[in-house]
C-alpha positions in Angstrom: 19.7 21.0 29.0 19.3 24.3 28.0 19.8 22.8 24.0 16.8 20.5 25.3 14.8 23.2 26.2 14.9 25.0 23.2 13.4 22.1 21.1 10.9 21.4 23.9 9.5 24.9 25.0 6.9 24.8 22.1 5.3 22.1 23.5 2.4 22.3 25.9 4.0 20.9 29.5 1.4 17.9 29.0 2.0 13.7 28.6 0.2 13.6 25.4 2.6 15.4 23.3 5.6 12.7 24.3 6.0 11.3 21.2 6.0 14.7 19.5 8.8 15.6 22.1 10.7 12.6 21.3 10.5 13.4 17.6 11.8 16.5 17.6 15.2 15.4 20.2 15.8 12.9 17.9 15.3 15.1 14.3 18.1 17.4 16.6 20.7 14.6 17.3 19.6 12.2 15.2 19.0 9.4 18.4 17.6 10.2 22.0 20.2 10.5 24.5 20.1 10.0 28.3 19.6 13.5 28.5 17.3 14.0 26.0 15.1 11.9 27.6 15.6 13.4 30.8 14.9 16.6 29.1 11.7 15.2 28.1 10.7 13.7 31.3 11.1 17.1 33.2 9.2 19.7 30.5 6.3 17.3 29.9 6.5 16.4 33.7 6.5 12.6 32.9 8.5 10.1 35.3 11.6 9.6 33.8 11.2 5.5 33.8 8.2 6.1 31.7 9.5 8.0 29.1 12.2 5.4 28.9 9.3 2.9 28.7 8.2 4.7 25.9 10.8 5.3 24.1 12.0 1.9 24.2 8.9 0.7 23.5 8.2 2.3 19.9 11.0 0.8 17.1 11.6 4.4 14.9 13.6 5.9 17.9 17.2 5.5 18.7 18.5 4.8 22.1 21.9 4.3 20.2 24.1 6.7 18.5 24.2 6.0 14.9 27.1 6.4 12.3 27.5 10.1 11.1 25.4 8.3 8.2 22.5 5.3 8.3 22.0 3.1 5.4 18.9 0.9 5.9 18.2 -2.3 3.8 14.6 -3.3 3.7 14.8 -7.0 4.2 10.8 -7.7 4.5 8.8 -10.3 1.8 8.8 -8.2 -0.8 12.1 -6.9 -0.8 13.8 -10.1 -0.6 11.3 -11.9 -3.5 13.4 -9.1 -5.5 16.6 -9.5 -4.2 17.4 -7.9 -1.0 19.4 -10.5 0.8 22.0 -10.2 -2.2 21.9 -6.0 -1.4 22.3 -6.9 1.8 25.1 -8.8 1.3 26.9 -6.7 -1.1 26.3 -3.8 1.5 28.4 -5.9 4.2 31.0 -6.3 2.0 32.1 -2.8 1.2 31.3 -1.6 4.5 33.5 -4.6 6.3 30.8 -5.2 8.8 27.8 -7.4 9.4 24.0 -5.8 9.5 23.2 -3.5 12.8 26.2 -2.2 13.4 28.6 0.6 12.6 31.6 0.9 10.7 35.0 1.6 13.3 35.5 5.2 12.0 32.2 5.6 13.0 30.9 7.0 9.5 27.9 4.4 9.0 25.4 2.4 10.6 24.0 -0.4 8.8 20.4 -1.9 9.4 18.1 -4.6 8.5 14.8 -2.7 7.9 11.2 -4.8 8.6 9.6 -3.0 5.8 10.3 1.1 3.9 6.6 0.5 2.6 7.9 1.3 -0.5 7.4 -2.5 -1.7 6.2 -1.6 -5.2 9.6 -0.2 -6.0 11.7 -3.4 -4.1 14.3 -3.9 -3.0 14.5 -1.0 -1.2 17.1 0.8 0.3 16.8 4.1 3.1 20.1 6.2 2.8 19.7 8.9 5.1 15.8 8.7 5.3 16.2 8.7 1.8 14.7 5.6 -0.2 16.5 4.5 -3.5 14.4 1.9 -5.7 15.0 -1.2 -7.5 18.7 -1.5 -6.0 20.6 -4.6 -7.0 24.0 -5.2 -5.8 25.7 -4.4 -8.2 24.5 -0.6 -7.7 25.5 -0.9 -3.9 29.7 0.4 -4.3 28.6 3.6 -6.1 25.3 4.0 -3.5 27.7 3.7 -0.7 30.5 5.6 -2.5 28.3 8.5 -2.6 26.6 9.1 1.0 28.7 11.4 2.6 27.3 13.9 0.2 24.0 13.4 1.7 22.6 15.3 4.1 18.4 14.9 4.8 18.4 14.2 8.2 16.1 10.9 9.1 13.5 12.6 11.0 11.8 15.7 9.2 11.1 18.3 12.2 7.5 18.4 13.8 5.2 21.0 15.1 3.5 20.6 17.9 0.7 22.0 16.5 0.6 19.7 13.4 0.5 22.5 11.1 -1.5 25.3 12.9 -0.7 28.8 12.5 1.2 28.1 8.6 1.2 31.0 6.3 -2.0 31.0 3.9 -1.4 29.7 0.8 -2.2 31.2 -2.6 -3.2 29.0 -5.0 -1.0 28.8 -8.4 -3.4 31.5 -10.0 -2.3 34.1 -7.2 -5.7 34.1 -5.7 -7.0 32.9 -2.3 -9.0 29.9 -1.9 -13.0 31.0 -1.0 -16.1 28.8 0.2 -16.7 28.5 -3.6 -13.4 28.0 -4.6 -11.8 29.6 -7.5 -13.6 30.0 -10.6 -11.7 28.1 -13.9 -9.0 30.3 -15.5 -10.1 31.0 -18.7 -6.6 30.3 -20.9 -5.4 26.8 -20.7 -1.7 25.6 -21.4 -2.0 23.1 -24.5 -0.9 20.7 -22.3 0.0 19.4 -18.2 2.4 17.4 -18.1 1.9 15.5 -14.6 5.1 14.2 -13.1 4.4 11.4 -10.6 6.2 12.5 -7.6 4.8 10.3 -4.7 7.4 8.6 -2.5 7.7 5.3 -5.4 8.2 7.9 -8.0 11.3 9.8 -6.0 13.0 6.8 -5.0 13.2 5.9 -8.6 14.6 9.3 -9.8 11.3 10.9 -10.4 12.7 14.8 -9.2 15.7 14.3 -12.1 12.6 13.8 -14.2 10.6 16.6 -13.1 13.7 19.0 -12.8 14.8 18.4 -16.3 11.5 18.3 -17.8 10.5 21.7 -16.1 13.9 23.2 -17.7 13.6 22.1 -21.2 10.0 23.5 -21.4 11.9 26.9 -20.3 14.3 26.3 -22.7 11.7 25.5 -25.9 9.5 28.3 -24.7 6.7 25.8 -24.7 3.1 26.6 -23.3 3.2 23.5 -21.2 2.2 23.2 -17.7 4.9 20.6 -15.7 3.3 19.4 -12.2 4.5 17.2 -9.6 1.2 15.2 -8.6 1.2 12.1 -6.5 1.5 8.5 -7.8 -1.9 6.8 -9.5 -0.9 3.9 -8.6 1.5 2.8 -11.3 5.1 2.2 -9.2 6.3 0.0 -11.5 6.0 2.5 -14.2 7.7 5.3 -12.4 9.2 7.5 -13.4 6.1 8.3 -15.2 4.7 11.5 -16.9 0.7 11.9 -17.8 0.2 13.9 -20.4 -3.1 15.7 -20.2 -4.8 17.3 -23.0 -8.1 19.6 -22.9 -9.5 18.1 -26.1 -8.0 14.1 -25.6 -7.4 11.0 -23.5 -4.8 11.3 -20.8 -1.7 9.6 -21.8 0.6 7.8 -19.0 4.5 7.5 -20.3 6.4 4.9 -18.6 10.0 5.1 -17.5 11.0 8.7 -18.7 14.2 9.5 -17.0 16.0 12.6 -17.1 17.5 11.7 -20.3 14.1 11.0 -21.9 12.4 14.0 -21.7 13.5 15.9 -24.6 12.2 12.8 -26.8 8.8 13.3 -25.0 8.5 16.9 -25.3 9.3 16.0 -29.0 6.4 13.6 -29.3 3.6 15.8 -27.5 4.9 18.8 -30.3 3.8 16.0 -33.2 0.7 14.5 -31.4 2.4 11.2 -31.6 2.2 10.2 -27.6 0.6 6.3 -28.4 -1.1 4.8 -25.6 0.9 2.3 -23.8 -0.3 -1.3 -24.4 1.2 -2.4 -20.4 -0.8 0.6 -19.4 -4.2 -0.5 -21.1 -3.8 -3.9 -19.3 -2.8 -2.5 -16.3 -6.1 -0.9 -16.4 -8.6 -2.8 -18.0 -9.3 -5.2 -14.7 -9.6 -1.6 -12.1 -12.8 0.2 -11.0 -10.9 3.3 -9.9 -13.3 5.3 -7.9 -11.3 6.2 -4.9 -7.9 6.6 -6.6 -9.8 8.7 -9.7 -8.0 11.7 -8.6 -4.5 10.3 -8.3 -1.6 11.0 -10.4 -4.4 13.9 -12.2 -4.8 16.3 -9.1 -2.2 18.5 -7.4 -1.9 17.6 -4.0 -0.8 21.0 -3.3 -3.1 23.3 -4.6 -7.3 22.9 -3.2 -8.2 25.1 -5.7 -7.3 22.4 -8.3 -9.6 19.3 -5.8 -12.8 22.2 -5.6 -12.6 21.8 -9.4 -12.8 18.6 -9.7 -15.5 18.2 -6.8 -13.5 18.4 -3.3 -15.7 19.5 -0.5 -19.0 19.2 -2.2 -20.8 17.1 -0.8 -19.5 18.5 3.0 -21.3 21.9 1.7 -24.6 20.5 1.1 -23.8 18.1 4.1 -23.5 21.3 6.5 -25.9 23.6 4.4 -29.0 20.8 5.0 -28.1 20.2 8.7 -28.9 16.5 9.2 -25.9 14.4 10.3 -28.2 11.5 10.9 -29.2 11.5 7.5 -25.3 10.3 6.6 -25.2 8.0 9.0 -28.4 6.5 7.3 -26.9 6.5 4.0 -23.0 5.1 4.9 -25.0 2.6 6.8 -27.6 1.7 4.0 -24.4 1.2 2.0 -22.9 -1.0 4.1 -20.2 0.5 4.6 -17.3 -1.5 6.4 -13.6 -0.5 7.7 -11.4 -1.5 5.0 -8.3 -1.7 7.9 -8.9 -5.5 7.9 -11.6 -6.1 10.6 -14.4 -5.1 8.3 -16.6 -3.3 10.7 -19.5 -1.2 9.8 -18.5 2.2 9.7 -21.9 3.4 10.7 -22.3 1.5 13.8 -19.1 3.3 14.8 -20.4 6.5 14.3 -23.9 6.5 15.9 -22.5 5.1 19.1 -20.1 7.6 19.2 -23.0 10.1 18.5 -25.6 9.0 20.8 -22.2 8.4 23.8 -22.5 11.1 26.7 -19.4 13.0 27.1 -17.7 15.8 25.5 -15.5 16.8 23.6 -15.7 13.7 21.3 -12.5 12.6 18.8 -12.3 11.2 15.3 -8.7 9.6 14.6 -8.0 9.0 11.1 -5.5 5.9 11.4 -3.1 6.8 8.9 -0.1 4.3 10.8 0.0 1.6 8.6 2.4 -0.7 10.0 2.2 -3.4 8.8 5.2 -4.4 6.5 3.4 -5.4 3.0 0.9 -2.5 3.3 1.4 0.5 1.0 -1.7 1.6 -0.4 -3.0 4.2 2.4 0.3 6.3 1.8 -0.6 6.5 -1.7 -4.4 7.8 -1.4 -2.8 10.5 1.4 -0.1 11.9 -1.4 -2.4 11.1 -4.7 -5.5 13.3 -3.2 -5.2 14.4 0.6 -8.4 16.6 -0.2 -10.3 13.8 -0.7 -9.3 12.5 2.9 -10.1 15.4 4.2 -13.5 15.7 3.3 -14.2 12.3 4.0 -12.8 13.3 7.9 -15.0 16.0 8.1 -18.4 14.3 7.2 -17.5 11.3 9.3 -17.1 14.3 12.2 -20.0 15.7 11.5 -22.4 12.3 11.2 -20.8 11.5 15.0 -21.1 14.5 16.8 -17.1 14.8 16.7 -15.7 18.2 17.4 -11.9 17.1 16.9 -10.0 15.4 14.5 -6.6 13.9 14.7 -4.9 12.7 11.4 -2.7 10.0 12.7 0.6 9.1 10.1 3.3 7.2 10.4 6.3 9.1 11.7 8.2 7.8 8.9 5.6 8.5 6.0 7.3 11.9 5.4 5.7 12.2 2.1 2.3 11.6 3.2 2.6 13.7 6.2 4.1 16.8 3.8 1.0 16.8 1.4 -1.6 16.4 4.4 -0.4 19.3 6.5 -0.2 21.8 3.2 -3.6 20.4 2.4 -5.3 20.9 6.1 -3.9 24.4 6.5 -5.4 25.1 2.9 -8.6 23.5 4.4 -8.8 26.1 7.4 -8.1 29.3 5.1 -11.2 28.5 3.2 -13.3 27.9 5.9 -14.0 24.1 6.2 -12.0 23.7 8.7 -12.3 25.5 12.2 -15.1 27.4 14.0 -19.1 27.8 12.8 -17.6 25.8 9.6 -19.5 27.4 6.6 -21.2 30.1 8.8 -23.4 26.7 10.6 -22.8 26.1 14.4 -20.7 23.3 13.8 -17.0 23.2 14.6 -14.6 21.4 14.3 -10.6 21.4 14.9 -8.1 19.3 13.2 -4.3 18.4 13.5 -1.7 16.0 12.7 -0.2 13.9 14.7 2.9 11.5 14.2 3.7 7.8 15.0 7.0 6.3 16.0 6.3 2.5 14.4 4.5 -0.3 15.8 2.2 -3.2 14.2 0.3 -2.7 17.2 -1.2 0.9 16.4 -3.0 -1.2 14.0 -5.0 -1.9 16.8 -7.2 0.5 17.7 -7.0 0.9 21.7 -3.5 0.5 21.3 -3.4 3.5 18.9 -5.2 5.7 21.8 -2.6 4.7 24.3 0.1 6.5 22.2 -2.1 9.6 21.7 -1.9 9.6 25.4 2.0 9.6 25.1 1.8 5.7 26.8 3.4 2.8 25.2 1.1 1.0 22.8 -1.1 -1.1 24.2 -4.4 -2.6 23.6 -6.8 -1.8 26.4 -9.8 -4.2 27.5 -12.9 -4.1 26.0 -15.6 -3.0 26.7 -16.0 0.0 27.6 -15.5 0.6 23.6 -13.9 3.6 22.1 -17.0 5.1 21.0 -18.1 5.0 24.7 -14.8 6.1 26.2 -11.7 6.3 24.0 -8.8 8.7 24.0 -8.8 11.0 26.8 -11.4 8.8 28.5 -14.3 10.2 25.6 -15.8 9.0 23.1 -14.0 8.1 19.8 -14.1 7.1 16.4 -11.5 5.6 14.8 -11.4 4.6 10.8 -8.7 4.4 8.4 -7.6 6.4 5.5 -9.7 4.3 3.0 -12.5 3.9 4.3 -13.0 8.1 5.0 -11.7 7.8 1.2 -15.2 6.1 0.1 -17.6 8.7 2.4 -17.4 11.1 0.2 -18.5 8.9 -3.1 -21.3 7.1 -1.3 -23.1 10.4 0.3 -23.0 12.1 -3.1 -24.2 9.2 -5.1 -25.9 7.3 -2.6 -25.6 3.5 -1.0 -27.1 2.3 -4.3 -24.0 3.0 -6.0 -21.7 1.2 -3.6 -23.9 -1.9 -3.1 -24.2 -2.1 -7.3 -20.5 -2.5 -6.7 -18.5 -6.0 -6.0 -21.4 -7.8 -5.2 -22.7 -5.1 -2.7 -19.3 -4.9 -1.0 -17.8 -1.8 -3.3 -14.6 -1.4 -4.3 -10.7 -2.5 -2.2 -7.5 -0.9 -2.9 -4.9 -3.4 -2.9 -0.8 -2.8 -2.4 0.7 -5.2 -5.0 4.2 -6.2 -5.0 7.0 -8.8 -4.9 7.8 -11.0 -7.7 5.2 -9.5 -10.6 5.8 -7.7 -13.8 3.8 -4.6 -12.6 3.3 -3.8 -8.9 2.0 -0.9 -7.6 -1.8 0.2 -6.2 -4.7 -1.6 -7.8 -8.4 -0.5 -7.0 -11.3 -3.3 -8.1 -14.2 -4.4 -7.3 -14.3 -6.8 -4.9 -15.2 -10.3 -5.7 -12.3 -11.0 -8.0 -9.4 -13.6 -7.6 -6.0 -13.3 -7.2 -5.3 -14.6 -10.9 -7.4 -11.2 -11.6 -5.1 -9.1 -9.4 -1.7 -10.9 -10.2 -2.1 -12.0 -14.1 -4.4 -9.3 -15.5 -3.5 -6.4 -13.8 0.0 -7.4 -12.1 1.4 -8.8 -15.2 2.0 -12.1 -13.6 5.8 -13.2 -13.2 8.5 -10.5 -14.7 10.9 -13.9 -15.8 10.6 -17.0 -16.1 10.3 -18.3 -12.5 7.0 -19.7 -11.6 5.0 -17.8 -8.3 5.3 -20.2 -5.6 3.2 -18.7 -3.3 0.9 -15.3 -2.3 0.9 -13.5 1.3 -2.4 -12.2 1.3 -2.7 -9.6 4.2 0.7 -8.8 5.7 2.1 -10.5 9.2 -1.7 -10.5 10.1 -2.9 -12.7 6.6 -2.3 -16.1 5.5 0.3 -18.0 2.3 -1.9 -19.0 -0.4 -1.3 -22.3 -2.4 -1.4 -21.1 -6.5 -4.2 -23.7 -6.5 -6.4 -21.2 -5.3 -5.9 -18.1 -7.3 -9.4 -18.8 -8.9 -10.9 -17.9 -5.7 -12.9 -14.6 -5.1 -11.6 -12.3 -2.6 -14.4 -11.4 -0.1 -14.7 -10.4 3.4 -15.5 -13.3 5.7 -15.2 -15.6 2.5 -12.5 -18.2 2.2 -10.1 -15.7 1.1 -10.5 -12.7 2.6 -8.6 -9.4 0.9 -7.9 -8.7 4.9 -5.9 -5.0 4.2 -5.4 -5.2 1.0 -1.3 -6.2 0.8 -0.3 -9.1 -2.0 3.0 -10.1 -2.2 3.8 -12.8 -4.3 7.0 -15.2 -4.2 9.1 -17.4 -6.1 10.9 -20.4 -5.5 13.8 -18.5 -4.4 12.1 -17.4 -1.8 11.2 -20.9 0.3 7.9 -21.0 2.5 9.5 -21.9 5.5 11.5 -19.0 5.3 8.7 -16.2 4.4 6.6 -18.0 8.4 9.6 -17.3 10.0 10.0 -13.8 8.7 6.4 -13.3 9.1 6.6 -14.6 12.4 9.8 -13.3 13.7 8.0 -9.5 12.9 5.1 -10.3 15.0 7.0 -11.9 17.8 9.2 -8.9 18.0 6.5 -6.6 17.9 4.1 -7.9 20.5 3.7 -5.1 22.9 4.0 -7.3 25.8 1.4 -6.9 27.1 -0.9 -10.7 27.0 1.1 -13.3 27.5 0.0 -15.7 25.1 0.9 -13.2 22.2 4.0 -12.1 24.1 5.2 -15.9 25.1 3.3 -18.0 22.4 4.5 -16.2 18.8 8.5 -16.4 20.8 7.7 -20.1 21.6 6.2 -20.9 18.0 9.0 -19.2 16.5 11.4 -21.4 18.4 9.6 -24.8 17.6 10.3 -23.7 13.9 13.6 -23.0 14.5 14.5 -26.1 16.4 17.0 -28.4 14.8 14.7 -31.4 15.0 11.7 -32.3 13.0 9.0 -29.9 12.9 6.2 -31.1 15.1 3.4 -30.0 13.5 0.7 -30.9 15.7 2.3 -29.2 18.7 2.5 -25.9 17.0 -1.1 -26.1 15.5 -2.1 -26.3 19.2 0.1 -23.5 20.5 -1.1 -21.2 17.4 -4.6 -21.9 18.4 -3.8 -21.1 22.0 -2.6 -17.7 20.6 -5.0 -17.5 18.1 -7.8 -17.6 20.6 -6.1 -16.2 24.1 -4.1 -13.2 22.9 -6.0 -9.8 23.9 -6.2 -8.0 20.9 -6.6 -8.8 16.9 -3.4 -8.6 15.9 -2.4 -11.0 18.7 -4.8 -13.2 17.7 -3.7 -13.3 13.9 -0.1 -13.7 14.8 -0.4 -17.3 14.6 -2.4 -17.1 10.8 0.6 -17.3 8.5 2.0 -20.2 10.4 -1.8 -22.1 10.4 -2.3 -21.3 6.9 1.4 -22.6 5.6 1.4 -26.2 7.5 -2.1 -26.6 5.4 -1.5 -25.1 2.0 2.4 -26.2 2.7 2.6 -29.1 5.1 6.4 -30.5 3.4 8.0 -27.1 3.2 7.4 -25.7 6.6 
């Protein structure tokens, strides 16, 4: 115990920080013991059953002990439309055991992983929290060959305090960061040269690239800035470099590995860097307004977002002193949650604002769950600024004094670059008490998941802020009338407090000349296309626009078979219907923005039952006809007998319509959609 106590003791003595607790036991000794938990239990003065419940409840901790290594092979829809059965496979092989378990000498644990939300990169492997990109099997003896050199632990440690009290940090020009912000620097290198470093980008040997680039500038003497920034958007490009003139065009350079940067530097010293025809395409469909930044900013350094605009819009916002005023103009705009409910945002906020009770709470939903889904991940590395200021006005509009950034306990990149960005946030004063000098304050921190679909769910996402297992909660009363902590609360996600900023300086106009009045949609594209990555469009385009146009359509000569639109919570589309528009509430609805398209190596029946499987094994429990139904369902499928179609269309509606919360109640949508776009394959 006493161990125990060391980790625990800078933790308040209060349930809400369990999952914190738990983090930080299990970054220590790598799983949670019996006596961890205990440990747990008696600081945070929690009954011990409960923080069992909890534990058990939440799929990121370990209630085994691992291997002195853990290899994890992603095995969701993506991942296998590129192979990840056969890496899978060849993993068994050399190790001599089957998937979820551990080698006799006790060196590795082996794991089938539901998703590493690194799908633009598939298949994916996770060595030692680690992710490697694009493995195939044959890469697997060398991979595996190599891993007792490796030493990241799986769980980075967490504060309790989310990143209070870190030491300020000067910006690159040796000055501190001021209301204003600091001015331009009046000499300019001829040239940055941007290094996308997101989490695609370094599991694809993006650090070899920035490392070597970095020391042959040294070497030539060069007056060349080299920057890790986060990706724009391009995974299937990675490693990439943008090249980044005063006096021209950016220029993106595809695939530059280690080896290729000396013929780079070689054509930036001749002016010869051509643009790259992919690149145009890749482009040419996009309306990039929320992802304008990424892959051109550096995420570390707020001097570099005031430049280019960052926090604007929450000065005059604060200077003028009318929150009601951006309620009016989000609402005007039309603003909707771009989670996959569609709400409007501004409904949210001014019941939250006109709510009695105090303090009141804004939780930025950062979890993203959902296997598939990608593309919050990359706005939080690409521009966390951004993010940030979207946060603060939504705070501001509801009357919120606190903030709680909510990421996923395993999006260790995204958490990084949001923590350096918030603590650079406070320093210059836009963060904290009488914000600008005004009488508004407002506190921020960062809190960390431990997995769950569920937490997709809004209600559900309270519970575990509340250190309870996740799940939904009745409604009403709604959050904005009593949410976490029994106050009011907002909850949005990372896109949607992406757009704020863009609509209150250029007004709803803007966004409603935009995709037929419903703006723009970041989408995650991946499986079997020539160029996944992050997309942003307008919205009102088909999924021959996303795929063909901007995904490069199939990378060989297998034909798509079929598109999951939306993750476990979307629907299989026929290719019959890729002429469609995507539009909330229309017949194909963009639901969260994930597209992963498959091949005839990858058979219908078998992507429902994955789909399925997922949901059934992450109902929290908690209805029965979610908990009960999607195992029954799943079952039917699996029986050896004829599939009996009209029995499971009238069990899926059961749980389609009876299951408590939304994510209960799309459980059942995969299934529905494949027996009608499908009906001899299911």
């Amino acid at each position: 115990m006493p161990e125990s106590y060391d980790v625990l003791s800078p933790f308040p003595r209060d349930r809400t920080w369990l999952l914190p607790a738990l983090h930080a036991l299990q970054h220590r000794d790598r799983w949670l013991s019996p006596e961890s938990l205990s440990a747990a239990a008696d600081h945070l003065r929690v009954p011990r059953s409960e923080v069992y419940g909890v534990a058990t409840h939440y799929p990121e901790f370990r209630l085994r002990r691992p291997g002195r290594r853990v290899v994890r092979v992603c095995v969701g829809l993506s991942c296998r439309a590129r192979g990840a059965l056969d890496v899978l496979a060849a993993c068994e092989r050399r190790l001599g055991i089957g998937a979820d378990a551990t080698t006799t000498d006790g060196a590795v644990t082996l794991e089938r992983l539901d998703c590493a939300f690194d799908c633009a990169v598939a298949p994916v492997v996770e060595v030692e929290g680690e992710h490697r990109g694009r493995v195939h099997a044959g890469m697997v003896d060398d991979m595996l060959g190599a891993i007792d050199q490796a030493s990241a632990p799986p769980h980075p440690a967490l504060s309790p305090s989310g990143g209070e009290g870190s030491a300020p940090l000067p910006l690159l020009s040796g000055e501190r960061v001021g209301v204003r912000g600091p001015e331009p620097t009046s000499t300019l290198p001829q040239a940055t040269l941007m290094v996308g470093a997101g989490t695609c980008g370094l599991a694809v040997g993006a650090a070899d690239t920035l490392h070597a680039l970095r020391e042959e500038v040294a070497r030539r003497g060069l007056a060349l800035r080299v920057m890790a920034v986060g990706c724009n958007g391009m995974c299937w490009a990675a490693p990439l470099v943008t090249v980044l003139r005063p006096d021209a065009e950016p220029r993106v350079v595809p695939h530059v590995s280690g080896s290729g940067v000396a013929a780079l530097l070689d054509a930036i010293a001749t002016g010869a860097v051509p643009e790259h025809p992919a690149v145009a395409d890749w482009l040419r469909g996009q309306r990039r307004e929320l992802m304008s930044r990424c892959g051109v900013i550096d995420p570390g350094d707020i001097g570099d977002a005031i430049r280019r605009g960052s926090y604007e819009q929450w000065k005059r916002v604060v200077a003028e002193g009318r929150p009601e005023q951006v309620i009016e103009t989000v609402r005007q705009a039309g603003l909707r949650g771009r989670g996959g409910a569609y709400f409007q945002a501004a409904l949210k906020w001014e019941g939250a604002r006109r709510a009695a009770g105090s303090p009141k709470h804004l939780i930025v939903n950062g979890e993203e769950g959902e296997p598939g889904i990608f593309k919050d991940r990359h706005l939080m590395e690409g521009d966390p600024h951004r993010l940030l200021e979207g946060a603060l006005l939504a705070a501001y509009a509801a009357g919120v004094s606190h903030v709680i950034l909510y990421i996923h306990g395993e999006a260790h990149g995204a958490a990084r670059v949001m923590e350096r960005a918030l603590a650079q946030a406070r320093e210059a004063g836009f963060v904290g008490d009488r914000v600008l000098g005004s009488a508004f304050s407002v506190a921020m921190e960062i809190r960390r998941g431990a997995g769950g679909f569920v937490l997709g769910e809004e209600t559900a996402l309270m519970e575990s802020l509340e250190g309870r297992r996740a799940m939904p909660r009745p409604k009403p009363p709604f959050p904005t009338e009593a949410g976490v902590w029994g106050r009011p609360t907002v909850i949005n996600n990372v896109e949607t407090l992406f757009t704020v900023p863009l609509i209150v300086g250029r007004g709803a106009g803007w966004w409603t000349g935009l995709g037929g009045g419903h703006g723009t949609k970041v989408f995650g594209l991946s499986g079997h296309l020539a160029r996944p990555g992050v997309i942003e469009a307008q919205l009102g385009l088909t999924l021959r626009d996303l795929l063909e146009r901007i995904g490069g359509g199939s990378p060989d000569a297998r034909p798509l078979t079929a598109v999951a639109v939306g993750g476990p919570s979307g629907i299989l589309v026929h290719p019959r219907r890729l002429d469609e528009p995507l539009v909330p509430g229309g017949g194909l609805n963009p639901g969260t923005g994930g597209i992963a398209v498959l091949h005839g190596g990858v058979r219908v029946a078998d992507a429902v039952r994955v789909l399925l499987d997922f949901n059934t094994r992450e109902s929290c429990g908690k209805c029965t006809p979610c908990r009960e139904g999607t195992a029954r369902l799943r079952d039917m499928l699996d029986g050896r007998g004829p599939v009996d179609q009209p029995a499971i269309a009238a069990l899926a509606e059961v749980v389609r319509l009876a299951s408590l919360c939304g994510l209960g109640q799309a459980a059942p949508l995969s299934l529905l959609s494949a027996l009608a776009e499908f009906p001899g394959e299911v």
